[in-house]
N, C-alpha and C positions, 0 to 999 in steps of 0.2 A: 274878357269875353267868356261866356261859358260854354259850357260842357255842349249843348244843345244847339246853339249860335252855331256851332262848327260844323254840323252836319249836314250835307245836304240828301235829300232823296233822289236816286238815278231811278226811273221807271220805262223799261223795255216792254213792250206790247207784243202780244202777239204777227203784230203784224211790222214789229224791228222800230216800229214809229219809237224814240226814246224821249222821256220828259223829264224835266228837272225838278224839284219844289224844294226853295229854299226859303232861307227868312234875310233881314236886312231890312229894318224896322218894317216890318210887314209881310208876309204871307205870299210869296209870290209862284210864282212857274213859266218854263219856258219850254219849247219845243228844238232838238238840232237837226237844222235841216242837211242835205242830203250831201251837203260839202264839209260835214263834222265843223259848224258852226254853229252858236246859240243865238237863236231867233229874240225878236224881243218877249220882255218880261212882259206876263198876264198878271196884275193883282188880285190874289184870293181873299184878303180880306186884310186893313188897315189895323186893324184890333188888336191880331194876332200877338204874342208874343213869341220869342224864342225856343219856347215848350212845345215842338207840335211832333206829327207824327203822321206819314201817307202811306196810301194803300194802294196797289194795284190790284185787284181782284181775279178771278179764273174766268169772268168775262169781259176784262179788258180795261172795265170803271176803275177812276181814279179817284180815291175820296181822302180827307184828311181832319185830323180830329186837330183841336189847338186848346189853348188854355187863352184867353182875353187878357185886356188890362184890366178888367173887374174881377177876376179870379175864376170867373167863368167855362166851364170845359163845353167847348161846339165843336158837333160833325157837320163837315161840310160836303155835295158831292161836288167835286172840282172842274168835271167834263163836262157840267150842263152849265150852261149859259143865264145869268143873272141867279147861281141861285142860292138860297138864302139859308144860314148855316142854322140847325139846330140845336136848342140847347140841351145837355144831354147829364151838365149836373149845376146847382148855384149854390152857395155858399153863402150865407151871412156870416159864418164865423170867422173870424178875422185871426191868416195866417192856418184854415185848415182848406185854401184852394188846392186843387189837384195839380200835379208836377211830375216830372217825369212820364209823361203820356206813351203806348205803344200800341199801337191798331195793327190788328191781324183779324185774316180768315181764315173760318174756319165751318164746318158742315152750311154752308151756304151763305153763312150772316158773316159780318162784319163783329168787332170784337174789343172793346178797348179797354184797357189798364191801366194803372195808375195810383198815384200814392195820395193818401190825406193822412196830414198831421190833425190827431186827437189826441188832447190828455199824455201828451209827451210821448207817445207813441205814431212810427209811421205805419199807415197801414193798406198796406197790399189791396188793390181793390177790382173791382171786375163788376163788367155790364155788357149785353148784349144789344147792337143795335137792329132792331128788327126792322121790317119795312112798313108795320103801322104805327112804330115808334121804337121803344127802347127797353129795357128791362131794368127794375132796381138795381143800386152799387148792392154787390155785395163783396163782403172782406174776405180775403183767400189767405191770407196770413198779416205777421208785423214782422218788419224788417227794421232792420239798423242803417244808420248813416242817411237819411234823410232819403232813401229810395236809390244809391246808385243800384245797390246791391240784389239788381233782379232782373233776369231777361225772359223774354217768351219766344214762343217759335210754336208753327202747326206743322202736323202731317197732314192738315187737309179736312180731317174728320174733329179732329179733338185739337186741345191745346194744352202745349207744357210751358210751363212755369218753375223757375228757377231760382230762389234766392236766400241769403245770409240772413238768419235770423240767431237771437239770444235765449239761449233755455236756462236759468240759474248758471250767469257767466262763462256757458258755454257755446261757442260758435259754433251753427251746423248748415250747410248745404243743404237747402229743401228743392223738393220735385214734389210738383200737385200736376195732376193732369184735367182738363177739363172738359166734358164729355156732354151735349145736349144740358149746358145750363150747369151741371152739376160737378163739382170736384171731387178728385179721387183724395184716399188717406196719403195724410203726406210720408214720403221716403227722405231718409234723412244719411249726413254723413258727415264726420268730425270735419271744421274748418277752421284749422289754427295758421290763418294768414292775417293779413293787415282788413280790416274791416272797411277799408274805404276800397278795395279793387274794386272795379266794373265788372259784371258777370257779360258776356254774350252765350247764345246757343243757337244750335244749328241742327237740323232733324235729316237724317239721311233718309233715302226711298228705302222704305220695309224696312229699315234697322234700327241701331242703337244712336243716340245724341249725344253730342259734345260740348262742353261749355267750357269759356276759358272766361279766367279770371285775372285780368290787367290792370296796370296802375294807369291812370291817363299820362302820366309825362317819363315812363318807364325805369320809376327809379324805386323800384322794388320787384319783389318776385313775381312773375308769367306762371300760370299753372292753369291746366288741362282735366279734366275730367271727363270720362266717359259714362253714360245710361243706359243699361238694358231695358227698356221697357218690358219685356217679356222675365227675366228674374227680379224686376222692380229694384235696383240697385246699382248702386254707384261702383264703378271701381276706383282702384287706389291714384290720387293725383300724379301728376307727372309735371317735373318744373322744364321749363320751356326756355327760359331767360331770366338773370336776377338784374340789378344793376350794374355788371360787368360789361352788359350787353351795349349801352349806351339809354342816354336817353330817347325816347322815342314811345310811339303810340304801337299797342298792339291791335291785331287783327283775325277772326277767326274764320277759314272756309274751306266749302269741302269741295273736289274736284274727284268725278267718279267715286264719290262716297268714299276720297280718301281724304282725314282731316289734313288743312295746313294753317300755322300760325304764323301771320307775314309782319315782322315789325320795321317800321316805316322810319327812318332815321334822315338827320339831313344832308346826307352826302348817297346813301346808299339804304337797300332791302334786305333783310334776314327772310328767306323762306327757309322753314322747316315745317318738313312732311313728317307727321306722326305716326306711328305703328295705328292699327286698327283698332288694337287692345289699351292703347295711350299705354302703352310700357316701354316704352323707345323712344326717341327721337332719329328715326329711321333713315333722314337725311338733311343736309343744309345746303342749300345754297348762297352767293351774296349775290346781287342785281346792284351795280353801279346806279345813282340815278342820275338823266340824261335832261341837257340844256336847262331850259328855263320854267319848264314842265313844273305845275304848283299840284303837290299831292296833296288831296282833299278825304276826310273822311264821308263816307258815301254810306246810305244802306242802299244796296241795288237787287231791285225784283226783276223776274223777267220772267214773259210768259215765251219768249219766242225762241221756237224748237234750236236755235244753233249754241243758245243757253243750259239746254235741256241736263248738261251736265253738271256743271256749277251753279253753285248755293252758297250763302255766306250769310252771316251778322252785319257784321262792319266792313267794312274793305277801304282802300287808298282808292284813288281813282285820278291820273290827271287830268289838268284843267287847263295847260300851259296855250296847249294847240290844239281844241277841240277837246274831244273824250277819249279818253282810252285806258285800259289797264296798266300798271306801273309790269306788270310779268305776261308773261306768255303763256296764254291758259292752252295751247296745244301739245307744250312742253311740259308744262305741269303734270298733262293728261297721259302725256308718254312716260311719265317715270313711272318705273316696275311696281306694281304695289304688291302687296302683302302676300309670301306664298299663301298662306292661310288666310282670309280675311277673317273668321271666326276663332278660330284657334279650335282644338280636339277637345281640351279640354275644357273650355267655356262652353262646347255647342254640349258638350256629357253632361255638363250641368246645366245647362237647359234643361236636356231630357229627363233628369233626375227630378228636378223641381216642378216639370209638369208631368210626371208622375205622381208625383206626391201628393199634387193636386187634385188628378185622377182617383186616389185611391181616397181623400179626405170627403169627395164631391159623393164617390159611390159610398164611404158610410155614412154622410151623413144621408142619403135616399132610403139609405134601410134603416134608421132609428126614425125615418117620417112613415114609412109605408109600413112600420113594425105594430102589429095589433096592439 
């Protein structure tokens, strides 16, 4: 089974309504009604393959992009009734269909991602869907290992972009941001890990982003990175769990914009809460896991305000007896966070670097206004 097969989408509405979209040869969704039961399955579309990806939006629409048995990349909208997916890329070339698909929003449009192998290169690719249609692929980078090695996430307005690329045999963490259509210059950072980890990311309210980098069956090293978007750089990784930890899947999320990495095992849960600076591993806990309860990997969105503090990548979620969290997000929410959240010396350096930039911004005005 792959990578993709395993994950299903949890989508929370404004209005607590929660949907499911999963796959099992085909495209499906369900709704759980008010007894934390799952209603019957809706078929999205028969075509579908295991490659897809859904969106809950900031107005509530559920849409989802897929990859066909033709190689095909369709957006669908999933809320409206009979309706008919768009094509949004086709491929004649055999073996450069799109894979690894990620839909996000962002400045009001819909968004999607994805990799095509050309010329032995994978390549990072990006399109906008509008609402008279859609915008050319264009390439945002090339990555290694056949596309695990990238994740996205928005603040809303723009979009980051995350992943492992090779410069003359050297592995580097890239961040591009994507702003009305346009990418920023990529920021880079030494990544001397295993080239097959999973990247996730996750964009806290007004601050810095985290991405962790896992092995799917946990048997190598967990490692954390933080981004300032404001001094455009990475800090130093922080390992999280090697294979001492056991085998298992890791997990990336933030609760009150403090990062936690939860690894999913078969007996029991690893939380660890991370320092704000990722310079720490600031606490652990272990979570027994309870009956028959089947933990599922989930991407779960939520517009509705009792969510309003938790945010994540990937997360467990069971499925045993209805829905619910394998942990306690109220206990999560209670432990002490950071005296500092910024630290003195990181906010100094702030101030220092947009200084600098203040002072670069006014000479360059006077070598244009200079007769």
């Amino acid at each position: 089974m792959s990578f993709y097969e395993k994950v299903r989408y949890i989508l929370k509405n404004s209005m607590g309504i929660i949907t499911c979209i999963w796959y099992k040869n085909g495209l499906f969704m369900s709704m759980l009604d008010g007894k934390n039961k799952w209603g019957p399955p809706f078929l999205l579309s028969d075509s579908a393959t295991s490659d897809f990806s859904a969106l809950l939006d900031s107005t509530d629409n559920i849409s989802a992009c897929f990859v066909d048995y033709s190689g095909r990349l369709l957006h669908i909208t999933a809320c409206e009734e009979k309706a008919e997916p768009v094509v949004l890329l086709e491929s004649r070339i055999s073996g450069s269909s799109p894979y690894n698909v990620n839909l996000v929003e962002a400045d009001g449009y819909n968004h999607v991602l994805y990799v095509v192998s050309h010329n032995r290169k994978q390549l990072l690719t990006y399109q906008r869907i509008e609402r008279s249609g859609y915008s050319m692929p264009e390439v945002e980078g090339i990555i290694v290992r056949e596309g695990k090695n990238y994740a996205v996430c928005s603040d809303g307005s723009s979009i980051h972009l995350f992943f492992v690329t090779d410069v003359q045999n050297v592995s580097l963490l890239v961040h591009r941001k994507i702003t009305d259509g346009k990418a920023s210059k990529p920021a880079t950072t030494p990544f001397p890990y295993n080239s097959s980890l999973r990247l996730q990311a996750v964009k806290t309210k007004e601050g810095p982003l985290y991405i962790l980098a896992s092995p799917d069956d946990g048997q190598d090293n967990t490692i954390i990175f933080r981004f300032d978007p404001i001094l455009y750089k990475f800090s130093k990784a922080l390992e999280v769990h090697n294979a001492s930890s056991g085998p298992g899947s890791d997990s990336l999320i933030l609760v009150n914009n403090q990062p936690f990495v939860i690894r999913s095992l078969k007996t029991h849960y690893f939380v660890s809460r991370i320092s704000s600076d990722c310079s720490e591993i600031a606490e652990e806990t272990r979570i027994e896991a309870a009956g028959r309860d089947i933990p599922l990997k989930c991407k779960f969105q939520s517009n509705h305000k009792e969510d309003k503090i938790f945010s994540c990548d990937m997360t467990p979620m069971l499925f045993g007896n209805g829905l619910r969290f394998p942990f306690d997000l109220k206990a999560l929410a209670a432990q002490k966070p950071d005296k500092d959240h910024e630290g003195k010396e990181v906010l100094n350096e702030r101030i220092r670097e947009l200084e600098g930039r203040i002072e670069f911004l006014e000479n360059t005005i006077r070598e244009i206004l200079r007769p």
